[in-house]
C-alpha positions as CSV (number, residue, x, y, z in Angstrom):
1,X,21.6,13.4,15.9
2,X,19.4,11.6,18.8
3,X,18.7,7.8,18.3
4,X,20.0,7.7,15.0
5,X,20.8,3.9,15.4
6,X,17.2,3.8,15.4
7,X,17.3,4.0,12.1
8,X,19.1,1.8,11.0
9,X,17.3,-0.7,8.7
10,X,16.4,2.4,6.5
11,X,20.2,3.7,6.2
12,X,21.3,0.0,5.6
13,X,18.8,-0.2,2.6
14,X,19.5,3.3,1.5
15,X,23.2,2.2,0.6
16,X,22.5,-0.8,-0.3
17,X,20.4,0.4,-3.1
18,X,22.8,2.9,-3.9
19,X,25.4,-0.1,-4.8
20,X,22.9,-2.4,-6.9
21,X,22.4,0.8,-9.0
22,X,26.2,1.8,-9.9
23,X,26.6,-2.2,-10.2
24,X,24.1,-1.9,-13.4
25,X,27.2,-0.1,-14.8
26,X,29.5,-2.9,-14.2
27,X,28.0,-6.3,-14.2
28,X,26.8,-7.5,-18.0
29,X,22.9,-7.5,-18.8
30,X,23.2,-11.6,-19.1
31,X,24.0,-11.7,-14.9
32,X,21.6,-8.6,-14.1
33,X,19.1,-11.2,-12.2
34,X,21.9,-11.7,-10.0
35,X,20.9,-8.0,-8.7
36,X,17.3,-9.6,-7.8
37,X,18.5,-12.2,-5.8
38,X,20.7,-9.5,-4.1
39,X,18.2,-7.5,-3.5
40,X,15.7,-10.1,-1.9
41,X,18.9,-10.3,0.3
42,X,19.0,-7.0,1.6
43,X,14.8,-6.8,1.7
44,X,15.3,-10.0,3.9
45,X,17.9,-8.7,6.2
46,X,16.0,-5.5,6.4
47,X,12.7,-7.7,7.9
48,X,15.5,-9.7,10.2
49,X,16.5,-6.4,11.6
50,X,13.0,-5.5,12.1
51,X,11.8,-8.7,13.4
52,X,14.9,-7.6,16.0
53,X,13.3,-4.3,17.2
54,X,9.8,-6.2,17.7
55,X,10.9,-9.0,19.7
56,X,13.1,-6.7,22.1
57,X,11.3,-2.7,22.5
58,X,13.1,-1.8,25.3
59,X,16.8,-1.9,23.0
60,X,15.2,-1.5,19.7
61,X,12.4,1.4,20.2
62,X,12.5,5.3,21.1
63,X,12.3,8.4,19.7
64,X,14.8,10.7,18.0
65,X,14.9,13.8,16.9
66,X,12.7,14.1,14.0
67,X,11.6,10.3,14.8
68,X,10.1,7.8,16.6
69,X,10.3,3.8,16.5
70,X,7.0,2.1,18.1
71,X,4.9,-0.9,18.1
72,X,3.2,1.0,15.1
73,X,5.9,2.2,12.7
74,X,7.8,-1.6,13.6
75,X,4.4,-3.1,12.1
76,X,4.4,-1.1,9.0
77,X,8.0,-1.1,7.9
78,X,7.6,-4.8,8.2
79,X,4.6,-5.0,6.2
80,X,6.6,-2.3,3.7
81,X,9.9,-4.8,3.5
82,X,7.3,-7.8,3.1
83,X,5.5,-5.9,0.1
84,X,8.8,-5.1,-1.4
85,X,10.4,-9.1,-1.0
86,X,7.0,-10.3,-2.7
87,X,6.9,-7.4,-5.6
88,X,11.0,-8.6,-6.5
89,X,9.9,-12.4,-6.7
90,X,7.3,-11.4,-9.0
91,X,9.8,-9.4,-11.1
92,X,11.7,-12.4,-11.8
93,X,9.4,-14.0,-14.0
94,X,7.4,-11.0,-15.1
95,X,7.0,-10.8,-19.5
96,X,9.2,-7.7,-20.5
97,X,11.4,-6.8,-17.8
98,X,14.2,-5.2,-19.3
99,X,17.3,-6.6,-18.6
100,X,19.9,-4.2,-19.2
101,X,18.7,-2.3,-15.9
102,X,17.6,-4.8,-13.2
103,X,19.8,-3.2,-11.0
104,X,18.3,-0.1,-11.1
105,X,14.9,-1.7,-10.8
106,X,15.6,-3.1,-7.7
107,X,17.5,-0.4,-6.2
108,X,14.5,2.2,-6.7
109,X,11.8,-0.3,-5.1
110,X,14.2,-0.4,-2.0
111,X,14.6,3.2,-2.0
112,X,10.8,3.8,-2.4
113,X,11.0,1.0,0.2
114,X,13.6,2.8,2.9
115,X,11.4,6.2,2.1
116,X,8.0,4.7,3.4
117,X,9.9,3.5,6.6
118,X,11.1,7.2,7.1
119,X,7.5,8.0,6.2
120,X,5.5,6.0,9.1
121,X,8.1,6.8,11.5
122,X,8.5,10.7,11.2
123,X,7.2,13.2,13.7
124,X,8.4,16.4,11.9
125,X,6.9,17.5,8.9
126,X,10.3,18.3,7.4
127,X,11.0,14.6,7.4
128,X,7.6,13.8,6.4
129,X,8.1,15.5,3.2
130,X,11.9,14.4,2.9
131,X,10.1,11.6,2.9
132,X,7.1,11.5,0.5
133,X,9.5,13.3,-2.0
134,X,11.6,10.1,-2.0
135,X,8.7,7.8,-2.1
136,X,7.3,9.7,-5.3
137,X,10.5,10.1,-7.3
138,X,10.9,6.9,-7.1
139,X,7.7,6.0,-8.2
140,X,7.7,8.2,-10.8
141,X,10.8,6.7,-12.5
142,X,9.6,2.9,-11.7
143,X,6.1,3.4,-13.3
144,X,7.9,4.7,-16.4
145,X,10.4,1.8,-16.5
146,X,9.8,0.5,-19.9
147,X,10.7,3.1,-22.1
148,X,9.9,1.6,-25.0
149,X,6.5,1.5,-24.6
150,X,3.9,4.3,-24.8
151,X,2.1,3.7,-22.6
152,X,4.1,3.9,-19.9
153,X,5.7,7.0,-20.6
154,X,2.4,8.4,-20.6
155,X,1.2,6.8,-17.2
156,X,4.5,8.4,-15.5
157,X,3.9,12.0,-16.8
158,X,0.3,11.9,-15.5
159,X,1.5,10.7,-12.1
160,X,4.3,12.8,-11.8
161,X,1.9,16.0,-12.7
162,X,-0.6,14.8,-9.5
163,X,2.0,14.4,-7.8
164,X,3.9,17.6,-8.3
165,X,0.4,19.2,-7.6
166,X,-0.5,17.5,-4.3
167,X,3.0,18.3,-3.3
168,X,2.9,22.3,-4.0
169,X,-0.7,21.3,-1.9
170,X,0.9,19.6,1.0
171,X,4.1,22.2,1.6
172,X,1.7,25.4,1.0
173,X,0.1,23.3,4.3
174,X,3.3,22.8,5.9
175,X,4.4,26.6,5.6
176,X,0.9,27.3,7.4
177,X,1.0,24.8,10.1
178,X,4.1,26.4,10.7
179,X,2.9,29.9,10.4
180,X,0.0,29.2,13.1
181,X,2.2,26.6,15.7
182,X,6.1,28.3,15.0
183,X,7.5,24.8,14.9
184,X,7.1,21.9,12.3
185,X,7.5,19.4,15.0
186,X,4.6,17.3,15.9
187,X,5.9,16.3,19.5
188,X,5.9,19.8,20.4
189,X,2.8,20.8,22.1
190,X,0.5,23.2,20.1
191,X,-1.2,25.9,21.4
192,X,-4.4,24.2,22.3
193,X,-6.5,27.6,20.4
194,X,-5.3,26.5,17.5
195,X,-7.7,23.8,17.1
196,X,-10.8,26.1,18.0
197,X,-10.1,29.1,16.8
198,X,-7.3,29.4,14.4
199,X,-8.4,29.0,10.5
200,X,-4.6,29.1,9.1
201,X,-4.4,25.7,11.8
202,X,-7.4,24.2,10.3
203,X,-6.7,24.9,6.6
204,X,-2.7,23.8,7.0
205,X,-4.6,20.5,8.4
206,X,-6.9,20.1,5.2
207,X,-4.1,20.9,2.8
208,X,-1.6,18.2,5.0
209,X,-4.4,15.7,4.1
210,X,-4.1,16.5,0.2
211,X,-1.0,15.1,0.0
212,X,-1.6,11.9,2.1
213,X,-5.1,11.4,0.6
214,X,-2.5,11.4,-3.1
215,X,-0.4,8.8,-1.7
216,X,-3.4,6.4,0.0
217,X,-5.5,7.0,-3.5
218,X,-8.7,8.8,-1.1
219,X,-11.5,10.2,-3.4
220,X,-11.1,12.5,-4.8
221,X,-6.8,12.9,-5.5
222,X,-7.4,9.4,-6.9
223,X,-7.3,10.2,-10.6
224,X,-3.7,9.3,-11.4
225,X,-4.4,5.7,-10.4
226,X,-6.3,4.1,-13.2
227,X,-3.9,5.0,-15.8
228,X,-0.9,5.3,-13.7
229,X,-1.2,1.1,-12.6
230,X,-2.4,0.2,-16.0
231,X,1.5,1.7,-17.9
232,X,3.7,0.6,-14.9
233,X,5.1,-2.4,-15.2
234,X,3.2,-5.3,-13.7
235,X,5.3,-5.5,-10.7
236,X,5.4,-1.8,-10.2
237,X,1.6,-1.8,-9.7
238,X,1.1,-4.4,-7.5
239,X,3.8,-2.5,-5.2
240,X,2.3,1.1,-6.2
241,X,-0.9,-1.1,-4.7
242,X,-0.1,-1.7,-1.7
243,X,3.1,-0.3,0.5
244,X,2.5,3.2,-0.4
245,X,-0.6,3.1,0.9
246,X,-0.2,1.3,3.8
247,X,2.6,3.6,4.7
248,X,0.5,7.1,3.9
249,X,-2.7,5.3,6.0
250,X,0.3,4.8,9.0
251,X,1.0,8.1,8.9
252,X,-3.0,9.3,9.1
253,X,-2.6,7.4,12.0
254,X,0.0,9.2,13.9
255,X,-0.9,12.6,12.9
256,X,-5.3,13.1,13.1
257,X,-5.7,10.3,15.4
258,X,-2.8,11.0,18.4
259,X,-1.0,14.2,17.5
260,X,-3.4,16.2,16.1
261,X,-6.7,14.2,16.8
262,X,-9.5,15.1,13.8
263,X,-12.6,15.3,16.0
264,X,-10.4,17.3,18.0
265,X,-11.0,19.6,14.6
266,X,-14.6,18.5,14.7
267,X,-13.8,17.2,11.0
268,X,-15.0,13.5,11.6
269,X,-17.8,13.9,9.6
270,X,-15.7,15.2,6.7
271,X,-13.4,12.0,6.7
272,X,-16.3,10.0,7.0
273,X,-17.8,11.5,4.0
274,X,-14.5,11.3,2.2
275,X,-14.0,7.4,3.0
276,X,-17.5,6.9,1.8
277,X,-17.2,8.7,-1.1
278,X,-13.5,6.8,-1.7
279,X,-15.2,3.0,-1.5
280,X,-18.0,4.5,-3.6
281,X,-16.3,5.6,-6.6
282,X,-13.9,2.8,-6.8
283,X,-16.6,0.1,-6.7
284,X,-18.8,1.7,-9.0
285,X,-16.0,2.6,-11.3
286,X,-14.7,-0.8,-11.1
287,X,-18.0,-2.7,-12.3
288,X,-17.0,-1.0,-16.2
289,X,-13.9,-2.3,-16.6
290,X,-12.5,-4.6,-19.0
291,X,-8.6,-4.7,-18.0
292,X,-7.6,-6.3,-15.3
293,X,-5.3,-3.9,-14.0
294,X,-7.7,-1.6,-14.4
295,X,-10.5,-3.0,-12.2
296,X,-7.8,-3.7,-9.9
297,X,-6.3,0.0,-9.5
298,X,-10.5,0.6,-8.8
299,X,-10.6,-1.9,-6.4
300,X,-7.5,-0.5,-4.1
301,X,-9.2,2.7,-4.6
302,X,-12.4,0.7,-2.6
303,X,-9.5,-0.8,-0.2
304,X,-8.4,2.2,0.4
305,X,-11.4,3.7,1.4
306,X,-12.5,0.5,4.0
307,X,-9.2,0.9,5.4
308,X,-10.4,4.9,6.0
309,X,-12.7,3.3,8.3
310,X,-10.5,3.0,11.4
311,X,-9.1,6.2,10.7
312,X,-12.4,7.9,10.8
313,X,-13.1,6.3,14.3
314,X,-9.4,7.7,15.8
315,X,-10.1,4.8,18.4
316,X,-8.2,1.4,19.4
317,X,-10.2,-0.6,17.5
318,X,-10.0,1.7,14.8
319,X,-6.2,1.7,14.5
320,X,-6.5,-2.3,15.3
321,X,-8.9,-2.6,12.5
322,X,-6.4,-0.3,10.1
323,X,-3.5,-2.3,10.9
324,X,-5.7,-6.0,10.3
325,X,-6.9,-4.7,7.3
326,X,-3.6,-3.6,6.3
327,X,-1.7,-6.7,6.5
328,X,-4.5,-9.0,5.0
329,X,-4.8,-6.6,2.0
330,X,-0.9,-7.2,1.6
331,X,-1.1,-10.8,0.5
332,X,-4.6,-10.9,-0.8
333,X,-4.0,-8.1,-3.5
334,X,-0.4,-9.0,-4.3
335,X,-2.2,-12.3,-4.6
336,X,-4.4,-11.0,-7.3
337,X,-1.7,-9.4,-9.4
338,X,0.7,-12.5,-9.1
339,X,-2.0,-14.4,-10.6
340,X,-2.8,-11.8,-13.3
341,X,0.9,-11.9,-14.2
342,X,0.9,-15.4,-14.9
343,X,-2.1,-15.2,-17.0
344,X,-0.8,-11.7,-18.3
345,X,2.4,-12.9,-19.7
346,X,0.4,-15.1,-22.2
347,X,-2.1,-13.3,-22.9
348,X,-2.3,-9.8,-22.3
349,X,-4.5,-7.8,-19.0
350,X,-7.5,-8.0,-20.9
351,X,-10.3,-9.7,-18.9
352,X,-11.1,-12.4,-21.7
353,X,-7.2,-14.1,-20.8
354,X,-9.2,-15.3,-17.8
355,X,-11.5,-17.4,-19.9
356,X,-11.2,-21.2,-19.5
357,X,-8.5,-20.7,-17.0
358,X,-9.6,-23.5,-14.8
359,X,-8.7,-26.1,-17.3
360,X,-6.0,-24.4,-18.7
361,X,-4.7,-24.4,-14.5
362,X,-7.2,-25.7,-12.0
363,X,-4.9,-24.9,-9.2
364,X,-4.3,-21.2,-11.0
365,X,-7.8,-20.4,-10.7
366,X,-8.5,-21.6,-7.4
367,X,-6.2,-19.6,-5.8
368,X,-7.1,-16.8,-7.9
369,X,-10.8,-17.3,-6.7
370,X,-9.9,-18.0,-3.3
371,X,-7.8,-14.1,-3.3
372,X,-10.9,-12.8,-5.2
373,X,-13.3,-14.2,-2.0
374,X,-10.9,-12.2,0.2
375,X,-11.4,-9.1,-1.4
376,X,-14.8,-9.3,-1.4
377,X,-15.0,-10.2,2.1
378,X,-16.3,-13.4,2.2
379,X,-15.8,-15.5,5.3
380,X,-13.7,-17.7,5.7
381,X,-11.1,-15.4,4.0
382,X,-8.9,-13.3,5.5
383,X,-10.7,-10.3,4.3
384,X,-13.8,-10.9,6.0
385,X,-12.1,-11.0,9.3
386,X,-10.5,-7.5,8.3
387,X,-13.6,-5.8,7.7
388,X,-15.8,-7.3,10.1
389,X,-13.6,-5.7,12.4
390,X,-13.3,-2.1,10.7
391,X,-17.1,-2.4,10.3
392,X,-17.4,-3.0,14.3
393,X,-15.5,-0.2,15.0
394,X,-17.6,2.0,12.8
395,X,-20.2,0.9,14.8
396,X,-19.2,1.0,18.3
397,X,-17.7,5.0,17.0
398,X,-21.4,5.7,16.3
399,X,-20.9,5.9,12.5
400,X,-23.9,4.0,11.2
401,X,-23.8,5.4,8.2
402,X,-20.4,5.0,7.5
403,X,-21.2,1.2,8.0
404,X,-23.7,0.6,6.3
405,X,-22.7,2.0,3.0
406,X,-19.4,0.3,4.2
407,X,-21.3,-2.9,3.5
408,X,-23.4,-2.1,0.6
409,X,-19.7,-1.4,-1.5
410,X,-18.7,-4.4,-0.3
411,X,-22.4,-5.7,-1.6
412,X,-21.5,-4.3,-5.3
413,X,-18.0,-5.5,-4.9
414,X,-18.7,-9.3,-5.5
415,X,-20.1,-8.2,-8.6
416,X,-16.9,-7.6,-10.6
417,X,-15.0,-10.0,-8.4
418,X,-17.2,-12.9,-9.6
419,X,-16.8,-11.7,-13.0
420,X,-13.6,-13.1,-13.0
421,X,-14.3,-16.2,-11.2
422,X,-17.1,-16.9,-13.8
423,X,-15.0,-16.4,-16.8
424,X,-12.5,-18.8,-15.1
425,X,-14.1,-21.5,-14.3
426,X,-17.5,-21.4,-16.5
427,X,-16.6,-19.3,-20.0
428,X,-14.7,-21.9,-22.7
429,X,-11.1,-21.3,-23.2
430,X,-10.1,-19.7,-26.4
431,X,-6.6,-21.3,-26.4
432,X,-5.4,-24.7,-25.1
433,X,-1.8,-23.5,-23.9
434,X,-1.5,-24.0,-20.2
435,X,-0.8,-21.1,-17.8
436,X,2.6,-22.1,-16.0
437,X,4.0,-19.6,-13.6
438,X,7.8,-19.5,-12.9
439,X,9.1,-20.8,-9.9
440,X,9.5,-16.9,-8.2
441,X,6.1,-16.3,-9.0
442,X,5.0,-19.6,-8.0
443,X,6.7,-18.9,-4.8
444,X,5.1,-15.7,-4.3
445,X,1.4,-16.8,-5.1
446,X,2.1,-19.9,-2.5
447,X,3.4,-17.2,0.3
448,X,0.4,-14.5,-0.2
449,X,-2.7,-17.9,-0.6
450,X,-0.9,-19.7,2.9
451,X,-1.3,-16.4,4.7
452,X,-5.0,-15.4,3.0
453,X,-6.3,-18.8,4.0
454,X,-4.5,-18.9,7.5
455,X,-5.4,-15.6,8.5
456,X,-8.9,-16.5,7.8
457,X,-9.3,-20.2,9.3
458,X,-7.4,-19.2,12.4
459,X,-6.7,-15.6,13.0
460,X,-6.3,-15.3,16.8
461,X,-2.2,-14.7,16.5
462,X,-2.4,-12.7,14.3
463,X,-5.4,-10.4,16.2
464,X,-3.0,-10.5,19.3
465,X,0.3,-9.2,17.0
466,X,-1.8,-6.6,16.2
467,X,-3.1,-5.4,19.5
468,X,0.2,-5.2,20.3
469,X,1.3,-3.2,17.2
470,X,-1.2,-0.5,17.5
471,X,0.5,1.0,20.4
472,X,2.0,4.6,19.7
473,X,5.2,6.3,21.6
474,X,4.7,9.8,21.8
């Protein structure tokens, strides 16, 4: 096949997960964290190899035959390996992790991993399902990791019925996209009557955007969420969070804004109504809940839909603003759940563990406030500089509207945020045990509050990275 070397970092970690599963078979349960620390390796080596194709295009970039490596796909797989090297240090010292199957543990977060990179580089809807199949299976298996509980099984079934459903969805879309262009590859150019006039065109278009709105949690195929993050494991949520979604809004990218651009379809309006309605309905839902897994599920539902923003605009700054967004909401969320692990593993995901943390860990609850600032937006986080700019581009798009309920969720969203900050720093503890993270976890909070508070203070590097990164082959 054309350019296959292209693909390289995603065949690598393919195998490679491959091995640490049949190793689960053969190493004893007492050396099973050995499996972690070897698959941190490979996550690592993946990002080297990726760092590789960034710093030299001309050797490292092109596009194959159902494929294409660019600035763009380059940015997410990297954000993808980063999500999945953070989400394995924060397995080490997560409460319950069973340790008689590390290996496969790790093996299906790098294969959800190596899926998402096929995902944001595929320009043929065959591999764009290939690819979204692997991402969901093993998602599916992951977020009903710990048998024994009840829960959990229970969170994987529901997911695994949306999912099955917004699959039938998204190939009934392919088979018409194909039925109205004869071909299922992107590059190809479509008969340009298609977007005007033909109705099987528009409708395979809507029903393509079924299954990506699933895997980016849009309003309304965000009902597996809530219960979905609240079974998985910890770990599993905070990845389930974040590199998923960043992968399906990559692919959003590529297809309606360059290949098959949405106001093109004259559907702008319809994605603007769905990213309001996606911010909406996780901020308001969010202001109800008690479990802090819970209001955070709600609140990457509200991510989700600020990150819409960009891709409602289908303009530079749009996809700059996407990409920002993107890599802030990386550390800043995994952030958040690397804090609510520590407090977690003492005391449960109810929102009353949070009470009195300040003197139970005054550095906990700093950090934890300073990642709760960022999601709100608050300047000088790294958030705020992420949505001022996916605000700007709604405005310079001409979508007032969209901005300004853009702002009034972010408004609503200090709300619950400060909930947590208040019960952290002004409620009374109702236990003296200190909260003491592992050294992993510790590792992994340090990592995400460095680039949080780095991004925000000075952000210039990173706003040139991603003017770069936004730049699309075909």
């Amino acid at each position: 096949m054309e350019n296959l070397s292209l693909l390289l970092p995603e065949i690598a970690l393919s195998g490679f997960a491959l091995l640490l599963m049949l190793a689960d078979v053969w190493i004893p349960p007492k050396h099973g964290r050995v499996l972690f620390h070897l698959a941190l390796l490979a996550a690592a080596a993946g990002l080297g190899l990726l760092g590789l194709c960034a710093s030299n295009p001309a050797a490292y970039q092109g596009v194959g035959t159902l494929w294409t490596v660019d600035p763009l796909s380059v940015f997410f797989k990297i954000l993808v390996l980063a999500s999945a090297v953070l989400v394995l240090l924060l397995s080490v010292d997560a409460k319950r992790q069973d340790e008689h199957h590390l290996g496969t543990y790790s093996g299906l977060i790098l294969l959800a991993s190596a899926g998402m990179m096929l995902l944001v580089s595929a320009v043929d809807l065959v591999m764009v399902f290939l690819a979204l199949e692997l991402i969901s299976i093993s998602s599916f298996v992951l977020t009903g990791f710990e048998r024994g509980d009840q829960r959990s099984s229970e969170g994987a079934i529901k997911y695994f019925l949306f999912g099955a459903f917004s699959t039938a969805v998204m190939v009934f879309g392919l088979s018409l996209f194909y039925g109205a262009t004869g071909t299922t590859h992107l590059l190809k150019p479509v008969p340009q009557y298609s977007y005007a006039t033909s109705t099987m065109f528009l409708l395979s278009c809507l029903l393509m955007l079924v299954g990506f709105g699933f895997k980016v949690s849009m309003a309304p195929f965000h009902f597996w969420v809530p219960d979905a993050y609240e079974a998985a494991p910890t770990p599993v949520t905070t990845f389930l969070s974040i590199a998923p979604k960043v992968a399906g809004l990559a692919m959003l990218l590529r297809v309606f804004t360059r290949l098959i651009p949405h106001p093109a379809l004259e559907l702008s309006a319809l994605f603007s109504f769905l990213a309001m309605l996606t911010m909406t309905v996780g901020n308001l839902t969010a202001l109800f809940q008690t479990n802090v897994k819970r209001l955070l599920a709600y609140s990457s539902i509200a991510q989700a839909g600020y990150m819409l923003i960009g891709f409602v605009t289908a303009d530079a700054l749009g996809r700059e603003g996407v990409l920002l967004y993107s890599l802030v909401y990386l550390f800043m969320n995994t952030g958040a759940f690397a804090v609510a692990i520590a407090v977690g593993n003492e005391e449960g995901y109810g929102l009353e563990g949070f009470d009195g943390l300040a003197q139970r860990n005054f550095g906990l609850a700093l950090v934890m406030a300073f990642f709760l600032l960022s999601l709100a937006g608050i300047p000088p986080m790294a958030g705020f500089v992420g949505k001022f700019t996916l605000f700007a581009a709604a405005v310079q798009g001409g979508f007032y509207g969209l901005a300004v309920v853009a702002v009034l969720n972010s408004v609503v969203s200090v709300y619950y945020y400060m909930l947590i900050a208040y019960r952290m720093f002004f409620v009374p503890p109702r236990t003296e045990r200190p909260v003491a993270p592992g050294l992993y976890l510790f590792s992994g909070l340090a990592l995400a509050a460095i680039a949080v508070l780095v991004i925000g203070v000075y952000p210039e590097p990173v706003l040139s990275v991603v003017k770069i990164s936004a730049e699309m082959l075909p």
